[in-house]
N, C-alpha and C positions, 0 to 999 in steps of 0.2 A: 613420701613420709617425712613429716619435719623430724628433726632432731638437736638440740641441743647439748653440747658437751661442754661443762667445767672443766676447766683443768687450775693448777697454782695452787691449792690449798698444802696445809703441810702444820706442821710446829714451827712458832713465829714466837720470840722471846718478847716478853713485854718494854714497850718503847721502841719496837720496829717496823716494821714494813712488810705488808704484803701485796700482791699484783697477783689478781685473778682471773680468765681467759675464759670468752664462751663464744662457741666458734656456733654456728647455725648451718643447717642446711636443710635442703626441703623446702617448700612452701614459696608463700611470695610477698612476705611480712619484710617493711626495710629494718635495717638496722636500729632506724630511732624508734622503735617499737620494743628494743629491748632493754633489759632492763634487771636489776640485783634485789633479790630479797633475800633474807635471812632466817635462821629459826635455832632459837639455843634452846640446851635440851631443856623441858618442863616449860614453854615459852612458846608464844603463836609467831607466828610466821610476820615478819616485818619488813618494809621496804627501806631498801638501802638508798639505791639510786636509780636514776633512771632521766629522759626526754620529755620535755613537755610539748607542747603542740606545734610551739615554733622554733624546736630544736633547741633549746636554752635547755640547763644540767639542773636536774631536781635531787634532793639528797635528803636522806629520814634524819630527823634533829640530831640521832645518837651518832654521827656520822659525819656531820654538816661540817664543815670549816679544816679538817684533814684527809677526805676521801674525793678521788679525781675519777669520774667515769668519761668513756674516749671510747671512739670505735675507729673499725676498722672497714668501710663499705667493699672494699677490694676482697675484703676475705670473708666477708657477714659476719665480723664479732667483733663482741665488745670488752672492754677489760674495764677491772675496776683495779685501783691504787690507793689503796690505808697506809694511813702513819700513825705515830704514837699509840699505838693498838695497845689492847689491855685487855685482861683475862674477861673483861665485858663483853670481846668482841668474837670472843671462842663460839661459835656455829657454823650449823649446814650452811653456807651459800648455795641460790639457787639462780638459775636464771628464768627470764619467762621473756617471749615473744609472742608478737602477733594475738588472734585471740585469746589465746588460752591455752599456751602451749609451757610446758616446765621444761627443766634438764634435770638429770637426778642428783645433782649437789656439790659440792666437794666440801670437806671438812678442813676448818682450821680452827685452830686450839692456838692460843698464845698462854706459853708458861709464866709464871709469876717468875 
């Protein structure tokens, strides 16, 4: 049974930093198959970050230029790292691997 878990989310004051963790197990999906999407409330679901086909780091516009995604093969997860975050960037993170598979979220809010 795959399973994906979030972890890092929290209250993040605006102009800081946050590092979010999604550890895998189950399945036989590698790591570069994983991958960050987002969803703020009243707002569709959007991709963060993520692998492309020859392992090079893909990143959604709203993101691009302050957000570093990195894994970890040793332990099947990946993490992502924001900066200068801002009350824009207050949503569920999600993760997804492999076909089709989610994690149920974790929630960060950054305060004005």
């Amino acid at each position: 049974q795959v399973q994906l878990v979030e972890s890092g989310g929290g209250l993040v004051q605006t102009g800081g930093s946050l590092r979010l963790s999604c550890r895998a197990s189950g399945g036989t999906f590698s790591t570069s198959t994983m991958m960050w999407f987002r969803q703020a409330p009243g707002k569709e679901r959007e991709f963060v970050a993520g692998y492309n086909w020859n392992g090079g780091t893909v990143y959604g516009d709203s993101v691009k230029g302050r957000s570093t995604i990195s894994r970890d093969d040793s332990r099947r997860t990946v993490y992502l790292e924001m900066s200068r975050v801002s009350p824009n960037d207050t949503a569920v993170y999600y993760c997804h691997a492999g076909k089709d598979y989610w994690g149920k979220g974790t929630q960060v809010t950054v305060s004005t």
